[in-house]
C-alpha positions as CSV (number, residue, x, y, z in Angstrom):
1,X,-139.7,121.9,-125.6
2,X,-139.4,125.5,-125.7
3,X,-136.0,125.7,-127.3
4,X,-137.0,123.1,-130.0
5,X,-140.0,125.6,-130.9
6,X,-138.0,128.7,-130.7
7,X,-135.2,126.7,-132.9
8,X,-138.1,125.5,-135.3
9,X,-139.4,129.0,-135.6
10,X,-136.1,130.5,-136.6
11,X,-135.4,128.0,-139.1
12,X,-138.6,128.2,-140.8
13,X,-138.3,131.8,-140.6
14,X,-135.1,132.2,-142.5
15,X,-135.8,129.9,-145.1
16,X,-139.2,130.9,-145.7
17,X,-138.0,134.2,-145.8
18,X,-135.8,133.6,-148.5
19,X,-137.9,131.7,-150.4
20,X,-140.7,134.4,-150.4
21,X,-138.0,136.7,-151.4
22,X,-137.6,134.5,-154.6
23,X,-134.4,133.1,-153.6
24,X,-134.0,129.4,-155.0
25,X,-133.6,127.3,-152.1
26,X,-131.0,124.7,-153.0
27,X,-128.5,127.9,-153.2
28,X,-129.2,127.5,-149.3
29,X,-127.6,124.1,-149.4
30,X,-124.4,125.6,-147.7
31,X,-123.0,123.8,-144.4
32,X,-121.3,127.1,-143.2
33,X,-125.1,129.0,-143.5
34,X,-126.8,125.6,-141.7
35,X,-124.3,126.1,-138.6
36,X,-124.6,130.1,-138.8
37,X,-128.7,129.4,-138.4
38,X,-128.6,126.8,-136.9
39,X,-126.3,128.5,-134.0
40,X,-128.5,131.3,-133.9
41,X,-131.5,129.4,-133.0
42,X,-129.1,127.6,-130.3
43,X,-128.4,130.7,-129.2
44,X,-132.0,131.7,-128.9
């Protein structure tokens, strides 16, 4: 349950980040970045 927080929290964190930052989201829409993020919060 942890691990699907921590993952949640990562995920939010980069997209929200990027989004405050006035990036346009669907630019994000890359499967490369998903796995890179997505690893990372594995990896967490």
């Amino acid at each position: 349950m942890q691990k699907i927080i921590g993952i949640a929290i990562i995920v939010f964190g980069v997209f929200g980040g990027y989004v405050a930052a006035g990036g346009y989201l669907g630019t994000m829409w890359q499967p490369a970045e998903l796995i890179i993020i997505l690893g990372a919060g594995l990896a967490h």
